[in-house]
N, C-alpha and C positions, 0 to 999 in steps of 0.2 A: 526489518524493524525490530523482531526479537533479540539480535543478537546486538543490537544500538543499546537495545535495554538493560541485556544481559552484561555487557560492557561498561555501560554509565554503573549496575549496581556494583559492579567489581571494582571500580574506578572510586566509590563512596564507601566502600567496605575500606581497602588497601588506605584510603586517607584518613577514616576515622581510627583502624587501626595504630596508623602514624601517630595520632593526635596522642590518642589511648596510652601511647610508647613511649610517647616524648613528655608526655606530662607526666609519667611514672619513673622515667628518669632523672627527671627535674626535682624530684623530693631529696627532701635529705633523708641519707640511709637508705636510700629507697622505700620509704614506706610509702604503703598505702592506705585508703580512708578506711578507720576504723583498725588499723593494725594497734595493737596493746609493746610497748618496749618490757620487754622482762630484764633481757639483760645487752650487753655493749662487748663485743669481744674485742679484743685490742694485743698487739705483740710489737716488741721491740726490742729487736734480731741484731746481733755483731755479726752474722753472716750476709748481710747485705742482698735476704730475701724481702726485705721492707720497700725494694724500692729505692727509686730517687729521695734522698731528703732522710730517710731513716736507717740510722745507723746505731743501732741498741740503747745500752746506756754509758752514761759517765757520772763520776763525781770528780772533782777537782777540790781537793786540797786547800784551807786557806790558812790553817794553823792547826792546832792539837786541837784536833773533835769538832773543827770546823769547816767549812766547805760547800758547794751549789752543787746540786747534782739536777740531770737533766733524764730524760728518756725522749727517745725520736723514733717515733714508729707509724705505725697504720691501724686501722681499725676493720679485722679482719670479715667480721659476720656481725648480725644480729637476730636476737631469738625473736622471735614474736609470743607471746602470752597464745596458747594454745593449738601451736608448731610444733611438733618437736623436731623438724630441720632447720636450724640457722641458715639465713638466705645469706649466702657469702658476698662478700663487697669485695672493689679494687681499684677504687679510687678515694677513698679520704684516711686522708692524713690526722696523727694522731700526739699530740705534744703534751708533756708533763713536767712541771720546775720547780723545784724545792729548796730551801736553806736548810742545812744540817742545823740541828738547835740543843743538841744534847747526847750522850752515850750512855746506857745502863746494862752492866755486866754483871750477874747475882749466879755467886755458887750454888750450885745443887746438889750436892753432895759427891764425893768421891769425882769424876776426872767429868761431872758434867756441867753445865753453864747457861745460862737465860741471856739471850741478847736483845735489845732494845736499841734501834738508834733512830732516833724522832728526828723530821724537818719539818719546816712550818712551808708557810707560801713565801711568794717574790710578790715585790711589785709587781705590778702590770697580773695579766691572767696567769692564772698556776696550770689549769688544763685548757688545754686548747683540740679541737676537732675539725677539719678544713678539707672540702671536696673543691670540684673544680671551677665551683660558685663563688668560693671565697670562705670565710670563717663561717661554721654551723651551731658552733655552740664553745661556748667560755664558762669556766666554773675557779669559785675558788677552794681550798683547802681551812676552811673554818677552825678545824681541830687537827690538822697536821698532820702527816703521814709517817706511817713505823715499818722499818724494816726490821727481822730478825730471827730468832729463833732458838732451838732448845739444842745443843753441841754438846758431841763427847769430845773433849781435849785431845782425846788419843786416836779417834778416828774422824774428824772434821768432814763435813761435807762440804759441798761449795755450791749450797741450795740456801734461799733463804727466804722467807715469807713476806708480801707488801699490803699495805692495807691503809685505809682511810676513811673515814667516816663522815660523814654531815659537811658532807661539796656542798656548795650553794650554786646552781648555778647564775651567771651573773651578763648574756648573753646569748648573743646566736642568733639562728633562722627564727623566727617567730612563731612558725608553727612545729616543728622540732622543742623549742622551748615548753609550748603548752603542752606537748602532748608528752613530757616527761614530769608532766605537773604543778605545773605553773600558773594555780590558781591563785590570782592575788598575790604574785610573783613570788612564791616561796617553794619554788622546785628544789630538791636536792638527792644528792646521787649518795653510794655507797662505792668503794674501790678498794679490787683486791686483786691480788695475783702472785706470782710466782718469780723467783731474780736467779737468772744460770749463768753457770759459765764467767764468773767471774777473774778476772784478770789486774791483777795479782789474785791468787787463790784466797778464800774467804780464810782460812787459817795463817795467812802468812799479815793480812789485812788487821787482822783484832790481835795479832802479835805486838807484845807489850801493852794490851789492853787501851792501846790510845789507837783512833784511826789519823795517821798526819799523813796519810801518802791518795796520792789518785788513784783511779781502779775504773775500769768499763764493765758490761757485765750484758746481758739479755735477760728478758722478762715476757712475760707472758699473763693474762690474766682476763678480767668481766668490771665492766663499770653498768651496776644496778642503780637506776629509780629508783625511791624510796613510795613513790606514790603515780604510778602512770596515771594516763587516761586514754582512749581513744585518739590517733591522729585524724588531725583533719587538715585537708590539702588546701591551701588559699583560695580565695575565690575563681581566678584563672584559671585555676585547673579544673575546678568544676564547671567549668562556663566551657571548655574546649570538651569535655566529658560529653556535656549536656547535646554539644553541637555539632559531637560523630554521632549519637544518638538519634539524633533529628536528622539526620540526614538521610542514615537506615532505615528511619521511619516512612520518609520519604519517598527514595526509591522503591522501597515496598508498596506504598499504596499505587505511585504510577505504574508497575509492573503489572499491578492486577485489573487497569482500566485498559 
């Protein structure tokens, strides 16, 4: 009879466990109740470590200083507000789309140079984030996004800085949404990062100070909340939470009759 009991509680551990598992998988990001987003790590690799679907970046060409540029990558980790290990991810996907909207090139003196090249948003969503549930979260780009940076003439790098400010977001999971601040729907993110490896070389690219040609590249970088809050896991998952719980509880009291 003891070891019937000792089996059923082993049998109600291993399934609330499962529950525990699979409702903690089931988040986006994987977060869990009461986790804080500080920051969103994201990369988008020409080497073809992104996976199916992510293949660095592009911009394509549509005239003098005009042109869409894309980025196709993954969203590699995320910080939690008082972690300091990033819980690393490897399954959601990570999409960013921009219109080139302008070029600004300002001497610095002697053989150095300030670059600026702004794009706004596209129709449809500008950032996109998509696990194997389907779409997580949509934002747009309110104030557009700047690539560039401060160049010596004479020794170019082929590094350049990306950044964007006051994202709206503008969908997603529902509770992914609130818990990046989404009180009275006015979430919004910050976005920065880093553009390598660029192909045509970034000097060969701002030659003749117009950009008219296409160019791929890889980036790296954090998409920050501007105002988290606590995540909380929908009601389901509380309910399957509550009901490995009670069953623990359970087996416990018949064990001790």
């Amino acid at each position: 009879m003891g070891a019937m009991k000792n089996l059923s509680r082993t049998l109600v551990w291993c399934a609330a466990g499962l529950l525990l598992a699979g409702s903690a998988q089931a988040t986006p990001l994987g977060l869990q109740n009461g986790d804080i987003v500080d920051s969103i790590e994201w990369d988008s690799l020409l080497d073809g470590s992104d996976g199916p679907g992510g293949d660095g970046g592009s911009f394509t060409s549509t005239g003098d200083d005009t042109g869409d540029s894309t980025m196709d990558g993954r969203i590699t980790s995320v910080t939690i507000r008082g972690n300091p290990v990033a819980n690393t991810l490897s399954d959601t996907n990570f999409m960013l789309k921009a219109s080139m909207s302008g070029l600004t090139i300002i001497p610095l003196g002697g053989t150095f140079i300030a670059v600026s090249v702004d794009f706004d948003g596209v129709a449809g969503d500008d950032i996109t984030l998509s696990d194997g549930t389907g779409t997580i979260l949509t934002a747009e780009l309110d104030s557009g996004f700047t690539i560039g940076g401060v160049y010596d003439t004479e020794a170019m790098t082929n590094v350049a800085t990306a950044n964007a400010v006051n994202i709206s977001v503008s969908g997603g999971d529902p509770t992914l949404v609130a818990a990046l601040g989404d009180i009275g729907g006015g979430a919004t993110l910050n976005f920065d990062g880093t553009l390598f490896d660029f192909l045509p070389t970034l000097e060969d690219i701002l030659y003749d100070q117009i950009i008219n040609e296409s160019y791929v590249f890889s980036g790296s970088g954090n998409i920050q909340p501007t105002a988290p809050v606590p995540f909380v896991p929908e009601p389901g998952t509380l309910v399957l939470m509550g009901l490995g719980l009670l069953g623990l509880s359970l087996t416990g009291s018949r064990s001790r009759r």
